[in-house]
N, C-alpha and C positions, 0 to 999 in steps of 0.2 A: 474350977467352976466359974471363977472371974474371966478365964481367958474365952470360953465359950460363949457365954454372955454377952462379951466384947465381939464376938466374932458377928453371931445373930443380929448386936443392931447395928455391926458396920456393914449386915448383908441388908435388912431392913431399909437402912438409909441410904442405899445404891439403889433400893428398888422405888423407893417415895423421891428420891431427890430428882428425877425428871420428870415425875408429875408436880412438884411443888416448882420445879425451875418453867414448867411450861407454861404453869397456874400464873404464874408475876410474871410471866411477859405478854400475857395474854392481851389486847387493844383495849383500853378502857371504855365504859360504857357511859352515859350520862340519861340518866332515870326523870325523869320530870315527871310531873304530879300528874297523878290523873284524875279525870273529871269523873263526877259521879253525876248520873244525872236524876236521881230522883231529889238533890236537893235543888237544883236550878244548872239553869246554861253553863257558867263557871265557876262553878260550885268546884269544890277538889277535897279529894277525901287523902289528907295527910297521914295518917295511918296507916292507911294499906299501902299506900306510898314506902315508906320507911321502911314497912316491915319487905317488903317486897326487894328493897336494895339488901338490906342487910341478908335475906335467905339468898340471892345473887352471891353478895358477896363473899359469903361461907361458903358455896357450893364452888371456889377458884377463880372467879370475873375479876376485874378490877374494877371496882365502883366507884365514879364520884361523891364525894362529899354532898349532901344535899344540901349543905349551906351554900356548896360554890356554885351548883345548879340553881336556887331562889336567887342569889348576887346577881348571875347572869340574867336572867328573866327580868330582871327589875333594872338591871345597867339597858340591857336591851328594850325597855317599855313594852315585853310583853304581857299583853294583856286577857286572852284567852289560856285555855288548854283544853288537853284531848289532842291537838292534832299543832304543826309548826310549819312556815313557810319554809322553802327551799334555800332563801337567803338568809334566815335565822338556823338552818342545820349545817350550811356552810360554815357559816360562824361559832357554831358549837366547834367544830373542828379544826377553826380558824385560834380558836380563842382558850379551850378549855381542853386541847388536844384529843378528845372523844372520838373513838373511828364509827362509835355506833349511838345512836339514841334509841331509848324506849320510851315511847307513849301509849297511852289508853284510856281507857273508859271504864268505869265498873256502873254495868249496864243494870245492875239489879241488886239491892241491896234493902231487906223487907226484914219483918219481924212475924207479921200475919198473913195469911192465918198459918204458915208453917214459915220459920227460917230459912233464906234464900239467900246466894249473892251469884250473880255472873259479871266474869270479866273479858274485855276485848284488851288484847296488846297488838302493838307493831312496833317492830325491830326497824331501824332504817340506818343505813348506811351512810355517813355523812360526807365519801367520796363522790357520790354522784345523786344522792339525798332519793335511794332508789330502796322497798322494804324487801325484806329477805328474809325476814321470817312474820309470822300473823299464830295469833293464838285466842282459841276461842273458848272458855270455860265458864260449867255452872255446875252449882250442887248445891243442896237443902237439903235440909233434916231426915228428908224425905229419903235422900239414897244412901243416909248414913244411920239406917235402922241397923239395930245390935241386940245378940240375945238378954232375953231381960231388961233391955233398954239403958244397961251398962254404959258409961261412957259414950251415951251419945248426944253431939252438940243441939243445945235450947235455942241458943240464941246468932243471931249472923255475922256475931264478931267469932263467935266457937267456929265458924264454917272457914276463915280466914286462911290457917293451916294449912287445913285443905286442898285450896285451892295455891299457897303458896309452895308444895310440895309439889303438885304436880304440873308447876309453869318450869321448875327447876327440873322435874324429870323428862320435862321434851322440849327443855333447851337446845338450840342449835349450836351445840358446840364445834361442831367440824365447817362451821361457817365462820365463826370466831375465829379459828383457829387456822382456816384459809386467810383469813383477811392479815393474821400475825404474820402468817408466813407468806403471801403473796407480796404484801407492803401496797400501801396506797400511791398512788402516782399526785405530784404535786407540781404544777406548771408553772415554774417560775414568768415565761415571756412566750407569746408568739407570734409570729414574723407571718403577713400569709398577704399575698403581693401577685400580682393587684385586684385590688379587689372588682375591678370591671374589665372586662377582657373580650375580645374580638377573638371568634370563633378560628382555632386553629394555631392561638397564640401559648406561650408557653405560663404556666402558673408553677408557681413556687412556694414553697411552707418552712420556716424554721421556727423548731419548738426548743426551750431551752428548760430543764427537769432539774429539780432540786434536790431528786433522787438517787441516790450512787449505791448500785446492786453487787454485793460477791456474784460470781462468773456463775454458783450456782442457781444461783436464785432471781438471776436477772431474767426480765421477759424481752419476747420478740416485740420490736415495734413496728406497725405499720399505718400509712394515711388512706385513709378512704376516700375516693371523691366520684364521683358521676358513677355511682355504680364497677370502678375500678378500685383493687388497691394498690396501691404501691410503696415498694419495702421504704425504711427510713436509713437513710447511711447516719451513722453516727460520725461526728467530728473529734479532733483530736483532744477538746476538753474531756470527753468523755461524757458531758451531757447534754449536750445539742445535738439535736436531729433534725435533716432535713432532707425533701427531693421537691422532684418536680415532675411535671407532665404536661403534655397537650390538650387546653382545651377544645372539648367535640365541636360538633357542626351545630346541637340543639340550644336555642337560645333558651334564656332560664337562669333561675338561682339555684349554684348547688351548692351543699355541705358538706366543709369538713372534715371530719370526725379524726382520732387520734383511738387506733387499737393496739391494744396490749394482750400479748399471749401469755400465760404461763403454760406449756405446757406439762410440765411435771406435776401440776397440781390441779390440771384440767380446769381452769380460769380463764376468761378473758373480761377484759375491759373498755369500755368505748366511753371517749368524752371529743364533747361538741368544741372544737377550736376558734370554724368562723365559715362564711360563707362567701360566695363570689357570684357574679352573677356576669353570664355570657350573653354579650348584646351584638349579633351583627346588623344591624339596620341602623342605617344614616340617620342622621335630625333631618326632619323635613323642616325648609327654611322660603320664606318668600319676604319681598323688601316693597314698602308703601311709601312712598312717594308724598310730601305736601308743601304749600309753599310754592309749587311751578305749575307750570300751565301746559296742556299738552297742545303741541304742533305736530300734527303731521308723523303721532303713533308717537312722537318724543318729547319727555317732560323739558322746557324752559323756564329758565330761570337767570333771576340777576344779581338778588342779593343774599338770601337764604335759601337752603335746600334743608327741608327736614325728612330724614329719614328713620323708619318706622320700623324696625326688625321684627317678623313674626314668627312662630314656632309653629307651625298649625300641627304638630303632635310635640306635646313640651315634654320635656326630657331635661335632667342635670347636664350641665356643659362643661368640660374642662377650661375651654378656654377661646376667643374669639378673635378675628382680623379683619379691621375695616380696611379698602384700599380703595384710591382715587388713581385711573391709569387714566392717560391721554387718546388720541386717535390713534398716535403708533405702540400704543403698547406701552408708553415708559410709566414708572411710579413717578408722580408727583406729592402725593403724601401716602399717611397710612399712620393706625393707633390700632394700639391689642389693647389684650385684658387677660386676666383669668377670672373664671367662674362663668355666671350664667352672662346673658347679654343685656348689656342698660336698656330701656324700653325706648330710649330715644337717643340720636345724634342728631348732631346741626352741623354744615357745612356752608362756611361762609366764602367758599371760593378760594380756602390760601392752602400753601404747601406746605410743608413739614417744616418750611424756614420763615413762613407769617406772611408771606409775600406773596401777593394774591395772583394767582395766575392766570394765563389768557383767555381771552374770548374764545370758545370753541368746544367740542364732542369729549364727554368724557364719561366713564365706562366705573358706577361704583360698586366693588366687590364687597359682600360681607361673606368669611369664611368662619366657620366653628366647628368646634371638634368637641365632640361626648366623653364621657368620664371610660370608655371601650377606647375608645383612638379613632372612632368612626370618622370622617370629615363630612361635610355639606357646604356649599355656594349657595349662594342668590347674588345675579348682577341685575342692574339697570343702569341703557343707557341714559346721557341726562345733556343736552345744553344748556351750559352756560352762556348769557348774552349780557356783555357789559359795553357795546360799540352805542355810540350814538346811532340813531338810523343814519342812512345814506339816502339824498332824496337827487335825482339827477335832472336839472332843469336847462332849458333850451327855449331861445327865445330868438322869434323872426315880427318879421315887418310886412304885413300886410295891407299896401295904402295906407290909409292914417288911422290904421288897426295896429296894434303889437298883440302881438299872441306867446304866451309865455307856457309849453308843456310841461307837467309835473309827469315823473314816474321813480317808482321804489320795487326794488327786487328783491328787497330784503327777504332772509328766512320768518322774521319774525312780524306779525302783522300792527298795522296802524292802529294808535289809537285815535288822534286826529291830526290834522296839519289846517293852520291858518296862513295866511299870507298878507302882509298888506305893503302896499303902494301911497307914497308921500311925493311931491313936491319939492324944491327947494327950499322953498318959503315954509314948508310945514304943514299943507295942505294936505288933506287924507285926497286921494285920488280911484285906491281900487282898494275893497278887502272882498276876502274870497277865503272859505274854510272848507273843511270837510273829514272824513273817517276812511276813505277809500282813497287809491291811486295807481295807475293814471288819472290824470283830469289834465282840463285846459282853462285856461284863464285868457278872457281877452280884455286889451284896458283900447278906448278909444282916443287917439291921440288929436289935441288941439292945437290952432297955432299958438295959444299963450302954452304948453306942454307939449316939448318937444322930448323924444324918448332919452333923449339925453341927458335931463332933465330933472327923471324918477328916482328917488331912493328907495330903496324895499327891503323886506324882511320876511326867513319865510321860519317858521316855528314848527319842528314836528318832534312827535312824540308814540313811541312804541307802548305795547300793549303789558309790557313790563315797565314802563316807568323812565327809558333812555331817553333822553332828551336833545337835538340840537336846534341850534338860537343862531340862523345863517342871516347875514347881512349879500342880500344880490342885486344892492344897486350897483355894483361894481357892473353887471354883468348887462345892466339898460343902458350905461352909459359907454359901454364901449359897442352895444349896439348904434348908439346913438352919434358917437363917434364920427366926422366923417373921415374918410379917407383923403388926404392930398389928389389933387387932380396931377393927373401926367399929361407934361404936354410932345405934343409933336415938333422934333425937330426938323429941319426946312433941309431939302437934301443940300451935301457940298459940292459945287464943281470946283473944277479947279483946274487951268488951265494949261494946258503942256502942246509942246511943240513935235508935229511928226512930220519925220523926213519925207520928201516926197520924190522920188525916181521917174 
């Protein structure tokens, strides 16, 4: 009799011990209070609450503790219920290892004139904080009429039962129980490069998984991007995954997503990794000028050149290059950057070694390149003038006239020229000014002022500021100058003797 007894519950307990081994490994669940709302906004009816984990967790779930559920809420400063932000059920998962949360509302809970209660649940997944199951329940006194009115509930804690009976009889178990068996995906790292890309260039993704599957139960991985998917090669850690692809021709941000097959369990999963965004269009780029003066369609200048960088569609920049070349081409300086472009440069005329370089035509490049690799120019040509003017003067004798011509060919135009005319003695003899040139200047000469006589100065000054301070008495006095007289020499005979026959 003992040995058959024995045999019955070692068959009894072969047939209970895979649903009791299935029951404790089932993903825990974490129950948080729900709101009642006929006593106000966050009101929370703790009783239904409790009772509702506890019939969970007799019916095989694994329940949290509701004390470790209040801890949390109160470490996390939540301060509602009824319903949780996305970054608070991360955290349940994060924190209290819960694969699932339930929340809800008990939408109705009366005394009069007949006992009432209804309740809303949701089930949410705290992998991708998405619900998977909803439950909607009501009953009163009303649909729990009995003969002779036997055992039937007065009041709406009596209805409680009830209703705790049948949220456990259309429990989602085979949701549960996919989620035990499929396993959550947990993203330790991911790598997704670059994240701005020129149409046609290559994009790359490494995700690295904290997850390690037996051969059965592992899923297919694969990346989703522009409407393509593409398989993920696994690496030899065994959980790093990565590929890459060509991004399209359409400009745009796209996403990309990270999917997990199971098929044996007809599952799949999709989480958001990161975005890219495909830009082929250059920075539009133009360069403002100030500080210089334009001649002749070209800015001059002599001691600053301010340059203006403009974006007329602005855009993130990776990075930028100013360059100053000559007439033939060569660099004489040049400064980068990374990021956007400073709103202003100054160019004071020097090279890359401080040492200010020549009078003459020079060509300044701004180059930048977009967070794509797109590039864009803007040059302007610019003169630089740091020559004193050049003023060429010639001077004749006209009777007891001297006429002294001014002329300047310079590029750059006059701002004035004066001239004056002295004496020996110190006497002012001629002054003469003016804004324009050619001119002519004539001084009348006396017999006490002879042109040899005059000392002079002539002052000019360009429209940028160059200045020369010419002394040209040198140039009256060697008119004045006379020249040595040549005289005539007297012919020579010289006498010689001729044979005569």
């Amino acid at each position: 009799m003992l040995d058959k007894l024995t045999k019955i519950g070692f068959v009894v307990f072969c047939i209970l011990f895979p649903a009791i081994a299935a029951a404790a490994s089932l993903p825990p669940i974490a129950v948080f209070p729900l709101q009642e709302l006929n006593r106000g906004r966050n009101e929370v009816n703790l009783p239904f609450t409790r009772a509702l984990a506890e019939h969970l967790a007799a019916s095989g779930n694994e329940v949290q503790s509701h004390a470790t559920v209040i801890s949390f809420m109160a470490h996390s400063r939540i301060r509602t219920v009824g319903y949780l932000e996305s970054f608070h059920i991360t955290r349940v998962r994060e924190e209290l290892g819960a694969a699932f949360v339930l929340m809800g509302t008990i939408t109705q809970m009366k005394e009069r004139p007949l006992p009432s209660m209804g309740v809303t649940l949701h089930l949410v997944r705290t992998t991708d904080s998405r619900t998977v199951w909803s439950y909607v329940g009501h009953t009163s006194s009303a649909d729990e009429r009995r003969v002779l009115g036997i055992g039937e509930p007065t009041t709406a804690a009596a209805l409680m039962p009830i209703l705790l009976d049948d949220i456990v009889a259309k429990w989602p178990w085979d949701i549960i129980r996919e989620m035990q068996q499929a396993t959550a995906v947990s993203i330790d790292s991911v790598v997704l490069h670059p994240n701005y890309v020129r149409p046609g260039a290559e994009v790359s993704v490494r995700i690295r998984l904290r997850n390690e599957w037996p051969a059965s139960r592992a899923p297919r991985l694969f990346f989703m991007a522009d409407d393509q998917i593409h398989a993920a090669t696994l690496r030899d850690d065994g959980v790093t995954y990565e590929a890459s692809w060509i991004a399209g021709d359409r400009d745009g941000r796209f996403p990309v997503n990270l999917l997990l097959e199971w098929s044996r369990y007809g599952r799949s999963e999709t989480a958001l990794l990161g975005t890219y965004l495909v830009d082929g269009a250059p920075p539009l780029l133009e360069l403002e000028l100030r500080g210089a003066t334009l001649q002749e369609e070209i800015p001059v200048f002599r001691n600053e050149l301010v340059i203006l960088p403009r974006m007329i569609v602005r855009k993130p920049l990776s990075r930028w290059r100013l360059s100053f070349l000559n007439d033939k081409g060569e660099l004489v300086g040049a400064d980068d950057g990374i990021g956007n472009l400073p709103e202003v440069f100054v160019w004071r005329g020097r090279g890359n070694t401080q040492v200010p370089v020549e009078s003459g035509e020079y060509e300044v490049v701004v180059d930048v390149w977009d967070l794509a690799g797109n590039e864009a120019r803007a040059s302007r040509r610019v003169l630089m003038a740091r020559r004193p003017p050049e003023v060429e003067l010639a001077v004749e004798k006209n009777g007891r006239e001297m006429l002294v011509d001014l002329e300047h060919d310079g590029k750059i135009p006059l701002a004035y020229w004066r001239m004056e005319m002295w004496s020996k003695e110190g006497r002012l003899i001629k002054t003469a000014e003016g804004r324009e040139l050619p001119a002519q200047v004539g001084v009348e000469l006396s017999e006490a002022v002879a042109e040899g006589d005059i000392e002079g100065f002539l002052l000019v000054q360009d429209i940028l500021g160059n200045r020369s301070n010419r002394n040209v008495g040198d140039i009256f006095q060697q008119l004045g100058r006379r020249q040595p007289e040549v005289k005539e020499e007297a012919p020579v005979f010289q006498e010689t003797w001729v044979d005569e026959f």
